[in-house]
N, CA, C and O atoms as a GROMACS GRO file, in nm:
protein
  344
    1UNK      N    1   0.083  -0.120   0.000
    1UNK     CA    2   0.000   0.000   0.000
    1UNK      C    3   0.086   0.125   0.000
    1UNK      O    4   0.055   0.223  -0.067
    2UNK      N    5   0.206   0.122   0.083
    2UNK     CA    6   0.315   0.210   0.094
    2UNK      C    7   0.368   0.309  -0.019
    2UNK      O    8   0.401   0.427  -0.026
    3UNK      N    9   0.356   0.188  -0.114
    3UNK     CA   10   0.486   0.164  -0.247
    3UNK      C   11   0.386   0.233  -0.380
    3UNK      O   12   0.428   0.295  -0.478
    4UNK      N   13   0.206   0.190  -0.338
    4UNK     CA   14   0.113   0.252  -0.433
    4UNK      C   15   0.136   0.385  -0.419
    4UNK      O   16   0.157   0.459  -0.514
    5UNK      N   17   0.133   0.421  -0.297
    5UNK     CA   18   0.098   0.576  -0.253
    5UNK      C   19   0.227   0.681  -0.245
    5UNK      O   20   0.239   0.803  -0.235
    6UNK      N   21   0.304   0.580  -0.254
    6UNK     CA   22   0.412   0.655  -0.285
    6UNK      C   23   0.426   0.757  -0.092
    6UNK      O   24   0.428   0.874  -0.055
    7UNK      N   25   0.432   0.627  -0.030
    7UNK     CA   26   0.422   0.669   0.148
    7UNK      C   27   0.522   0.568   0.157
    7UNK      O   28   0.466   0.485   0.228
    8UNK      N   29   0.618   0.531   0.134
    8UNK     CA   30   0.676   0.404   0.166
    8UNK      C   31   0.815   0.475   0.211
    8UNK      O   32   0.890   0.403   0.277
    9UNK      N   33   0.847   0.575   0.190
    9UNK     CA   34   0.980   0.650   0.289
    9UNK      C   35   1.056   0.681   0.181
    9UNK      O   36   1.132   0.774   0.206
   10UNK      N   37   1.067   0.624   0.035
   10UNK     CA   38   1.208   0.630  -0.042
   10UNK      C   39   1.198   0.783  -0.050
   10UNK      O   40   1.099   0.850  -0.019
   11UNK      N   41   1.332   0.832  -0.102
   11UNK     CA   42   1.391   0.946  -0.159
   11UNK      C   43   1.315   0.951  -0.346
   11UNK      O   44   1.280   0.847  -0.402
   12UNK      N   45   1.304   1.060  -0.399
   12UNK     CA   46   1.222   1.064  -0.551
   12UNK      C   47   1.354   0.944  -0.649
   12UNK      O   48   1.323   0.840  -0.708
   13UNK      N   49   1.446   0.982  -0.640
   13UNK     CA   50   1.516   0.886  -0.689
   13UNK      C   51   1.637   0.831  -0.577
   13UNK      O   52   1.668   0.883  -0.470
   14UNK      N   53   1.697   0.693  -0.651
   14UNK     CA   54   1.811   0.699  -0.588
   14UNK      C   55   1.921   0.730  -0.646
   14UNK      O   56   1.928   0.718  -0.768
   15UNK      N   57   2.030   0.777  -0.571
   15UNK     CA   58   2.168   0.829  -0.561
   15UNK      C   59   2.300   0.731  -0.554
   15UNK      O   60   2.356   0.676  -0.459
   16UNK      N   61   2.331   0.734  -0.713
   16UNK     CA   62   2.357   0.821  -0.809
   16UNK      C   63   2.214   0.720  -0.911
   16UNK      O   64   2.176   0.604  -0.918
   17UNK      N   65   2.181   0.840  -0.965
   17UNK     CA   66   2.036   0.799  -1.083
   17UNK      C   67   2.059   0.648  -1.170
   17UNK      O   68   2.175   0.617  -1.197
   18UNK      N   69   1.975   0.581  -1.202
   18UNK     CA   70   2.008   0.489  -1.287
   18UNK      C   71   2.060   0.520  -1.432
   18UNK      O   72   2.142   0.455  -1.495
   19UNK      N   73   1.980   0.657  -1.477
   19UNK     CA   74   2.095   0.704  -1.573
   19UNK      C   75   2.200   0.810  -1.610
   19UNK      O   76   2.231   0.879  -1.708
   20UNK      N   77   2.255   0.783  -1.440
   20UNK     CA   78   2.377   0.888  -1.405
   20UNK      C   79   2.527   0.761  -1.494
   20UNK      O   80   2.477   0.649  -1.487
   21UNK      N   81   2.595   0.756  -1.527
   21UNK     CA   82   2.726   0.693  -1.528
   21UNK      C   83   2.791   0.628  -1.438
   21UNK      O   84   2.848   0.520  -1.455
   22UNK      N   85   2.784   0.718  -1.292
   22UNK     CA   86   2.849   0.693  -1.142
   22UNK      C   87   2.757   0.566  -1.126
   22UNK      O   88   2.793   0.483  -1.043
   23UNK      N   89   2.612   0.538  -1.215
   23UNK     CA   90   2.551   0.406  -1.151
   23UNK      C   91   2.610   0.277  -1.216
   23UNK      O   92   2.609   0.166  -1.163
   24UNK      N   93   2.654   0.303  -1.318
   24UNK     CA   94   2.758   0.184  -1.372
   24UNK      C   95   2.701   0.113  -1.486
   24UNK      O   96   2.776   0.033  -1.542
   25UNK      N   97   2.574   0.128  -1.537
   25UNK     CA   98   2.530   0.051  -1.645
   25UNK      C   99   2.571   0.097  -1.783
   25UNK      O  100   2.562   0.213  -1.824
   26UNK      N  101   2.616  -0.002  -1.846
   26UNK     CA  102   2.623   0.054  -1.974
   26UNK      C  103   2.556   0.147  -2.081
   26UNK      O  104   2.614   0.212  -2.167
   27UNK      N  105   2.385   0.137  -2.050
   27UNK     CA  106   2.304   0.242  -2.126
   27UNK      C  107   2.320   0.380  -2.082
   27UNK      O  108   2.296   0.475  -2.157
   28UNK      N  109   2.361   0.392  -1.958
   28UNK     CA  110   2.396   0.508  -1.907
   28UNK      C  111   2.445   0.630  -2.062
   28UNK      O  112   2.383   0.724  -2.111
   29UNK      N  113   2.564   0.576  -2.092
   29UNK     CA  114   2.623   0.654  -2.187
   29UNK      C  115   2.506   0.726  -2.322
   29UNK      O  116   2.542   0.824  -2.389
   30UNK      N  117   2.360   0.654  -2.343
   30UNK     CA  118   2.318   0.688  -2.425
   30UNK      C  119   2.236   0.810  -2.374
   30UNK      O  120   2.249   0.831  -2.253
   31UNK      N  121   2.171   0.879  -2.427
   31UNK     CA  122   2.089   0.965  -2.383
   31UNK      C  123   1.943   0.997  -2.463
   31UNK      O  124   1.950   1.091  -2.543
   32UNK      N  125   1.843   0.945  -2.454
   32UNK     CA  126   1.801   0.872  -2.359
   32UNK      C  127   1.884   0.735  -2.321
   32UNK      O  128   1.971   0.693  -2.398
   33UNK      N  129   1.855   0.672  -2.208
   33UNK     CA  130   1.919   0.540  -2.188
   33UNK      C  131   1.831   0.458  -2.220
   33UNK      O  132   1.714   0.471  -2.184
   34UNK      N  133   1.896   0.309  -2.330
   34UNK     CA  134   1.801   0.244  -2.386
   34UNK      C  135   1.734   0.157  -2.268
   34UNK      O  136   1.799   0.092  -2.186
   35UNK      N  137   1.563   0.168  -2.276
   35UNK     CA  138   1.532   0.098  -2.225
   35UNK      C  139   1.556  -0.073  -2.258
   35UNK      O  140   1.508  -0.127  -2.358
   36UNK      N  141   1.626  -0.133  -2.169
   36UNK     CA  142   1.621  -0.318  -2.167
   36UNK      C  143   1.676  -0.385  -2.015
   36UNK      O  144   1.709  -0.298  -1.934
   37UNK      N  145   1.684  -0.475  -1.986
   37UNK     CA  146   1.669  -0.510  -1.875
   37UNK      C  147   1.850  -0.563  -1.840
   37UNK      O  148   1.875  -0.644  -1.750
   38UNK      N  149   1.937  -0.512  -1.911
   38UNK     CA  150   2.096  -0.494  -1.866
   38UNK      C  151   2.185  -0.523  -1.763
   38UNK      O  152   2.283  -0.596  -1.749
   39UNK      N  153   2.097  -0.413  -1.672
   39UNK     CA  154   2.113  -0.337  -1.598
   39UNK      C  155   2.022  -0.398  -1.472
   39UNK      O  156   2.025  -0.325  -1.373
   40UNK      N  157   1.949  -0.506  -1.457
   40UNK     CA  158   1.846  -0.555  -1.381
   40UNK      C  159   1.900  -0.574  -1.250
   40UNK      O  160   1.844  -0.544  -1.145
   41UNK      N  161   2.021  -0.629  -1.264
   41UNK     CA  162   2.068  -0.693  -1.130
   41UNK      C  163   2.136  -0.602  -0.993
   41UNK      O  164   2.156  -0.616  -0.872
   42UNK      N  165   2.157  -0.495  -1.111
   42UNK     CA  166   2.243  -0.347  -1.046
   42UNK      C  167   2.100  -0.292  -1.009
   42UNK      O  168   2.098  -0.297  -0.886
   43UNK      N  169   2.002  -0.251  -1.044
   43UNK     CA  170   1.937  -0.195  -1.005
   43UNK      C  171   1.842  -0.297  -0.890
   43UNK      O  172   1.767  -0.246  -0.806
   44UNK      N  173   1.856  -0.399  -0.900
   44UNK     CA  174   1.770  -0.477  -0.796
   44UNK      C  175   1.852  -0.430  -0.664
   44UNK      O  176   1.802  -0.368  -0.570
   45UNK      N  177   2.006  -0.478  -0.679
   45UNK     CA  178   2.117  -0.443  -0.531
   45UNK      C  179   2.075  -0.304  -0.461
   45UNK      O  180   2.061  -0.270  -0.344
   46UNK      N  181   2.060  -0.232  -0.600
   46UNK     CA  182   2.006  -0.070  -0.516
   46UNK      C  183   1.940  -0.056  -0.473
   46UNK      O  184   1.931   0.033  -0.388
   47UNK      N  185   1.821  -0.163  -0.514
   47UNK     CA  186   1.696  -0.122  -0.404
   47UNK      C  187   1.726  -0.182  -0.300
   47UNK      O  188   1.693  -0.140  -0.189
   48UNK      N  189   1.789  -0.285  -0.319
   48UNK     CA  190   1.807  -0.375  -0.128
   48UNK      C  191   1.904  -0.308  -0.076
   48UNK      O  192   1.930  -0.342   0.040
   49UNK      N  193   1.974  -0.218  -0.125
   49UNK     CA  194   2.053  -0.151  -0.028
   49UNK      C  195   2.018   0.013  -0.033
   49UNK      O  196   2.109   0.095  -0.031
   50UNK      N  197   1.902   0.046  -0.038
   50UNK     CA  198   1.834   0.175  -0.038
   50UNK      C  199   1.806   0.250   0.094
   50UNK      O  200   1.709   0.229   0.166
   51UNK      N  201   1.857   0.298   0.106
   51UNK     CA  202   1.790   0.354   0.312
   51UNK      C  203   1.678   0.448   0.273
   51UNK      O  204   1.678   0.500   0.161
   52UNK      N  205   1.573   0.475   0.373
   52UNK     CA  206   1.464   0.555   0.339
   52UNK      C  207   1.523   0.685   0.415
   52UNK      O  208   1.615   0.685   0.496
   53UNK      N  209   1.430   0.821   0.360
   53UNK     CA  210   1.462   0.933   0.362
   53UNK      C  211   1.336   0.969   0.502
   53UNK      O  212   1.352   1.053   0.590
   54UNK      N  213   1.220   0.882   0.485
   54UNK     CA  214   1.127   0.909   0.606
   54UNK      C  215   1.045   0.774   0.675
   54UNK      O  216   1.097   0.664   0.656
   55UNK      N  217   0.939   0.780   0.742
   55UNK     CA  218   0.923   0.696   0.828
   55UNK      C  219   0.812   0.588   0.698
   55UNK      O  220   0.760   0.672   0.624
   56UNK      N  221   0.782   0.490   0.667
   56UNK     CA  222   0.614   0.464   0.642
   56UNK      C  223   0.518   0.520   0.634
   56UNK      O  224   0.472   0.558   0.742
   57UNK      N  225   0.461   0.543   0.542
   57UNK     CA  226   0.323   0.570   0.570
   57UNK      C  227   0.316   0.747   0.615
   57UNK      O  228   0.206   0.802   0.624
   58UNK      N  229   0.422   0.810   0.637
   58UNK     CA  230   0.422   0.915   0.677
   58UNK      C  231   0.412   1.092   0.604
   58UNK      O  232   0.376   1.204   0.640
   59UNK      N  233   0.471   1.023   0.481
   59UNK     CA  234   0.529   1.177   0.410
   59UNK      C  235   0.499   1.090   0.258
   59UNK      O  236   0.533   0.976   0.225
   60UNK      N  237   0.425   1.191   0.188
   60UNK     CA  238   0.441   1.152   0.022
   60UNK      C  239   0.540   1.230  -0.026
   60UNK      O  240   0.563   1.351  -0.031
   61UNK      N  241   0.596   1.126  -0.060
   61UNK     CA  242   0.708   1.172  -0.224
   61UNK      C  243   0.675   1.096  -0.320
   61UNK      O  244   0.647   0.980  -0.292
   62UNK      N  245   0.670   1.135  -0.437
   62UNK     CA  246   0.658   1.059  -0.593
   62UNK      C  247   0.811   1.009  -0.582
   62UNK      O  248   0.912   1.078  -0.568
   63UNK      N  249   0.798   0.864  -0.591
   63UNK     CA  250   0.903   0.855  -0.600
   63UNK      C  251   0.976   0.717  -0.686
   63UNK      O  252   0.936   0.608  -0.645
   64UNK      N  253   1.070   0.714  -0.792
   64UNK     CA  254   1.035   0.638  -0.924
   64UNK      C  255   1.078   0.461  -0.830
   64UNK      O  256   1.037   0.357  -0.882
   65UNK      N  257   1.167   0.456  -0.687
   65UNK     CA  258   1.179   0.359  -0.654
   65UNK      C  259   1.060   0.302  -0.558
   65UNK      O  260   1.060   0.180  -0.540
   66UNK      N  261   1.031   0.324  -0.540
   66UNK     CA  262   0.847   0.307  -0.486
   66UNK      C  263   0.784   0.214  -0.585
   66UNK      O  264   0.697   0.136  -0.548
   67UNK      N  265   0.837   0.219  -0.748
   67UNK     CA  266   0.734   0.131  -0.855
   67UNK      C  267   0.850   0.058  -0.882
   67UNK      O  268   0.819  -0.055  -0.920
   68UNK      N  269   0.973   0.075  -0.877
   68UNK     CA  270   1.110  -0.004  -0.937
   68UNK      C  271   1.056  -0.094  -0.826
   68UNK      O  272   1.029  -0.208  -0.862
   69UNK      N  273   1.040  -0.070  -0.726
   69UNK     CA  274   1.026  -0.214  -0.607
   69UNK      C  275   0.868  -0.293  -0.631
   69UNK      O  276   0.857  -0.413  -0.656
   70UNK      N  277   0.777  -0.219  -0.620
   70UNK     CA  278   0.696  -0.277  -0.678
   70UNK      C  279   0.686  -0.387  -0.772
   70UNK      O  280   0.632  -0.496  -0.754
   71UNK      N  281   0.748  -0.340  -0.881
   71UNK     CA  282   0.790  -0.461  -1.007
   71UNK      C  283   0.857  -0.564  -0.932
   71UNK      O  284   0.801  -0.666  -0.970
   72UNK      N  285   0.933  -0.592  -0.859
   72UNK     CA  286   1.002  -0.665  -0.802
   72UNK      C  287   0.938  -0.803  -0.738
   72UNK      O  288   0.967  -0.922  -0.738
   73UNK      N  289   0.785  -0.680  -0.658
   73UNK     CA  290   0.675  -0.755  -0.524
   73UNK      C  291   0.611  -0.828  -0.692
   73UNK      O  292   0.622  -0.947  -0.719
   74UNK      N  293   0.576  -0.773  -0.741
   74UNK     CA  294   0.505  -0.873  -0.843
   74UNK      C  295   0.564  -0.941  -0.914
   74UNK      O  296   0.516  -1.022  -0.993
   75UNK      N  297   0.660  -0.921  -0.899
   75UNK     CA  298   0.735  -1.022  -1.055
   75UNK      C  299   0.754  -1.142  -0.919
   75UNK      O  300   0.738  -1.263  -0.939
   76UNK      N  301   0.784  -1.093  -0.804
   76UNK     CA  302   0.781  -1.264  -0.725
   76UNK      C  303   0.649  -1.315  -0.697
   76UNK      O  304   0.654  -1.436  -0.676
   77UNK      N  305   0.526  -1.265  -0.687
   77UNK     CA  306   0.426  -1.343  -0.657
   77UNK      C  307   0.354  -1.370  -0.785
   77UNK      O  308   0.264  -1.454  -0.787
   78UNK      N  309   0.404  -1.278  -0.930
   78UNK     CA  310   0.397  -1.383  -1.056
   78UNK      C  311   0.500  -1.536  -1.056
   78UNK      O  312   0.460  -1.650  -1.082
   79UNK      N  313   0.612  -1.503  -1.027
   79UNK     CA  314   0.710  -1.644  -1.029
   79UNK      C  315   0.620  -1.764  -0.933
   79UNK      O  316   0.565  -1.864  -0.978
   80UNK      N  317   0.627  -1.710  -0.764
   80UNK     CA  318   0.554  -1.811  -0.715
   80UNK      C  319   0.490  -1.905  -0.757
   80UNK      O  320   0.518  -2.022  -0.780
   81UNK      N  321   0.385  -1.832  -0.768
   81UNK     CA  322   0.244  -1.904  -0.770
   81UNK      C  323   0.205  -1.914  -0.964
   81UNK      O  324   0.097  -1.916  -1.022
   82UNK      N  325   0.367  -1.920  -1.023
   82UNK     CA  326   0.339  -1.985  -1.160
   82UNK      C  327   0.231  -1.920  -1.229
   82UNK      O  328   0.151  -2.001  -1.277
   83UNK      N  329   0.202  -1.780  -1.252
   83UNK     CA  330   0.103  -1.704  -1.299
   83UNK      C  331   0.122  -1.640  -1.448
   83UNK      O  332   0.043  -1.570  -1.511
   84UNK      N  333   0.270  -1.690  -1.491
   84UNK     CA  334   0.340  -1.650  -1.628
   84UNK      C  335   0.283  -1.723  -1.728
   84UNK      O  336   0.271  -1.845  -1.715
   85UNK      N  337   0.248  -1.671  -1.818
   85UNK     CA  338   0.120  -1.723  -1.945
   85UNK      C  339   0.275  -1.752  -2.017
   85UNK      O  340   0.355  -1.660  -2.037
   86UNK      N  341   0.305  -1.913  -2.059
   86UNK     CA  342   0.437  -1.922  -2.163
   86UNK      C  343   0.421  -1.918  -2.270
   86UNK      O  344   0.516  -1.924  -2.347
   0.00000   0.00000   0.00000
């Protein structure tokens, strides 16, 4: 519910941006950075090692890691429970 509302504590992005350079992915260099999934594993580590900026539930920020994690909560309870149309 946190992560919908964008109440879940993160910062609007994290630091350094996914398409800063300092974040290390190769699309970085393009501008726009091509969207593809590259870069998946670097950006998964960032979210598990993300500290929040406020408490739960407390303070809205729009914030783009709020839905980067999201994808994450669903892509495991699609894997689980075998919900992937092959």
């Amino acid at each position: 519910r946190h992560l919908l509302l964008h109440e879940a504590g993160f910062p609007p992005d994290p630091s350094p941006g996914y398409w800063e350079p300092a974040f290390g992915c190769p699309q970085s260099q393009f501008q726009p950075p091509a969207q593809d999934l590259s870069c998946a594993d670097r950006i998964f580590r960032g979210v598990l090692n993300q500290t929040l900026d406020n408490p739960p539930g407390k303070v809205y920020v729009y914030s783009d890691i709020s839905f980067v994690t999201m994808g994450y909560v669903v892509g495991q309870i699609v894997y689980r429970n075998r919900l992937a149309v092959p």
